[in-house]
C-alpha positions as CSV (number, residue, x, y, z in Angstrom):
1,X,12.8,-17.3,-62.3
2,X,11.2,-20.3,-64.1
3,X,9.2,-21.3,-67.0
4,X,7.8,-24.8,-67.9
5,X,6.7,-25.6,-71.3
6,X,4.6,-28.5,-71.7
7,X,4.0,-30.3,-75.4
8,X,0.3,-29.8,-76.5
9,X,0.9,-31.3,-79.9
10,X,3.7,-31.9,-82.4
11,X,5.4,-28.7,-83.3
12,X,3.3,-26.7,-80.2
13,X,3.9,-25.7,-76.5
14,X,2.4,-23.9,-73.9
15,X,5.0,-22.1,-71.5
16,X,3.4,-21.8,-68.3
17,X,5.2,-19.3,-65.6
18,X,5.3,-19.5,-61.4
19,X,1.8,-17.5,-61.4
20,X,0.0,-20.0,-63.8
21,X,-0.2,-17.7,-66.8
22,X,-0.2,-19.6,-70.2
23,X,1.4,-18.6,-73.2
24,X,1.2,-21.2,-76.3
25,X,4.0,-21.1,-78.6
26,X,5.4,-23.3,-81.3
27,X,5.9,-23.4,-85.3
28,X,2.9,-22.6,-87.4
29,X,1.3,-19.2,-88.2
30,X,-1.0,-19.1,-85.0
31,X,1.4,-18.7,-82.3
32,X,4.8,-17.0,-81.2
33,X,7.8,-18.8,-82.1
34,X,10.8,-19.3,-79.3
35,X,12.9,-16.5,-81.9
36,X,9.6,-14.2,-81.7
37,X,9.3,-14.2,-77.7
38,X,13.0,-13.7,-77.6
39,X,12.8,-10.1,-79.6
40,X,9.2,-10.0,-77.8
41,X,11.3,-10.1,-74.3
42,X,13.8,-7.5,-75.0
43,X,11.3,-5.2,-76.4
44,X,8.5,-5.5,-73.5
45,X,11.7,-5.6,-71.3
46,X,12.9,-2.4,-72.2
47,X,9.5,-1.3,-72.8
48,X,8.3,-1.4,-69.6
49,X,11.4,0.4,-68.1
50,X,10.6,3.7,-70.5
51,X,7.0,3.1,-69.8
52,X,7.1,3.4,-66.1
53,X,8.9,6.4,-65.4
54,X,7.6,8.2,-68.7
55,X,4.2,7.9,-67.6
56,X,4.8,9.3,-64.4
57,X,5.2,12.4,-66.1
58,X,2.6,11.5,-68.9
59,X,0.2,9.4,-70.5
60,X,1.3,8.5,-74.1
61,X,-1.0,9.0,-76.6
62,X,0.5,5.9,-78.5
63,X,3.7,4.0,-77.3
64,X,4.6,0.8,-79.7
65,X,8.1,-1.0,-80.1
66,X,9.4,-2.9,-82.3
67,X,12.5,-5.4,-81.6
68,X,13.8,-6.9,-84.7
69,X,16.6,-9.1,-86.2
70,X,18.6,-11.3,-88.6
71,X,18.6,-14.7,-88.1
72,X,21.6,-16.3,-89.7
73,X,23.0,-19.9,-89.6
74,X,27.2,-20.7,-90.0
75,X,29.8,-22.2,-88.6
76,X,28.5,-21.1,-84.6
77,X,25.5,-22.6,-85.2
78,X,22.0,-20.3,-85.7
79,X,22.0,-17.0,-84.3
80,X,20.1,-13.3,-84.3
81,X,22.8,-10.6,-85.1
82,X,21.8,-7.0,-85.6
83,X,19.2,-6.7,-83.2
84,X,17.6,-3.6,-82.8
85,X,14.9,-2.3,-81.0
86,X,13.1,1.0,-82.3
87,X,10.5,3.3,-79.8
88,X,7.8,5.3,-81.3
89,X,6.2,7.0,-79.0
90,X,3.9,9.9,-78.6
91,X,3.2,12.0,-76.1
92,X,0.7,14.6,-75.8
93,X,1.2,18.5,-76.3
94,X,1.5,20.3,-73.3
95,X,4.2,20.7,-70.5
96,X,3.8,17.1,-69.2
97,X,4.5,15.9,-72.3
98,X,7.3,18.0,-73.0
99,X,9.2,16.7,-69.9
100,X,7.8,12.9,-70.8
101,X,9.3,13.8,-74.5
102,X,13.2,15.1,-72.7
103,X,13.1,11.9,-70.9
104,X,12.7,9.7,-73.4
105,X,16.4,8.9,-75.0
106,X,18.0,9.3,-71.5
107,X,15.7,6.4,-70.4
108,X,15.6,4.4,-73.5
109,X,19.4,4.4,-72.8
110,X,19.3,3.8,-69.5
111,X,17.2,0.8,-69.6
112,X,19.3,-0.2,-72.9
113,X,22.7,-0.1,-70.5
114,X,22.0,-1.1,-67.3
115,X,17.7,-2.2,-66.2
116,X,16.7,-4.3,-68.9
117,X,17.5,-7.7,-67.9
118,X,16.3,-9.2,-70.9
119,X,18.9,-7.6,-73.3
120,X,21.5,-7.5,-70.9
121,X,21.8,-11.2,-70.6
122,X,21.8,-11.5,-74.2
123,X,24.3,-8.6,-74.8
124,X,26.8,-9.7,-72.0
125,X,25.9,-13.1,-72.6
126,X,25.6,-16.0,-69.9
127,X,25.8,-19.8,-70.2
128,X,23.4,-22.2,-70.6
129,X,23.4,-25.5,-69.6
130,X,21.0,-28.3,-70.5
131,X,20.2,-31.3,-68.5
132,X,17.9,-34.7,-68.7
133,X,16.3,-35.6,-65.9
């Protein structure tokens, strides 16, 4: 997997992916911030795991996640601790949604402990090197 960003202006970038898709980001009250699209990639990570198999069994009438955290700064440098990530989701009356509804925490869990590559890498943690080319 890669991502470029490339500097629009002081303070602003635009991360572009291997299909061309463009997503500005930066400081500023317009755009995402790098700490935002993190909690943003767990929870559409995750989100999309539950999603998939859920709606297989039914359409949710409303399915919104919310991924949030502390952002601290000490003696190992700025960090998120306590991040949690919180489903509310809906699903219709009915059989279908029944089942949809029993799935739900096994799935949630399942993407939390093994799919979810997003929150995987940050829970198990992997190295990141930096270069200049």
């Amino acid at each position: 997997r890669t991502v470029t960003l490339r500097r629009t202006k002081s303070g602003r970038f635009v991360a572009i992916n291997q299909r061309g898709v463009e997503l500005p980001l930066g400081t500023g009250e317009d755009v995402f911030t790098p700490v935002e699209l993190l909690l943003a990639g767990i929870a559409g990570c995750t989100g999309l795991d539950v999603d998939t198999l859920t709606s297989r069994r039914a359409e949710a009438e409303s399915f919104e996640i919310e991924a949030r955290a502390h952002k601290i700064k000490d003696e190992g440098g700025n960090r998120l601790t306590d991040i949690e990530v919180i489903f509310r989701v809906r699903f219709p009356e009915g059989d279908t949604g029944d089942h949809a509804r029993e799935m739900l925490p096994d799935l949630v869990k399942r993407s939390h402990d093994r799919w979810c590559t997003v929150s995987r890498t940050v829970e198990l943690g992997t190295q990141v090197t930096t270069r200049i080319e």
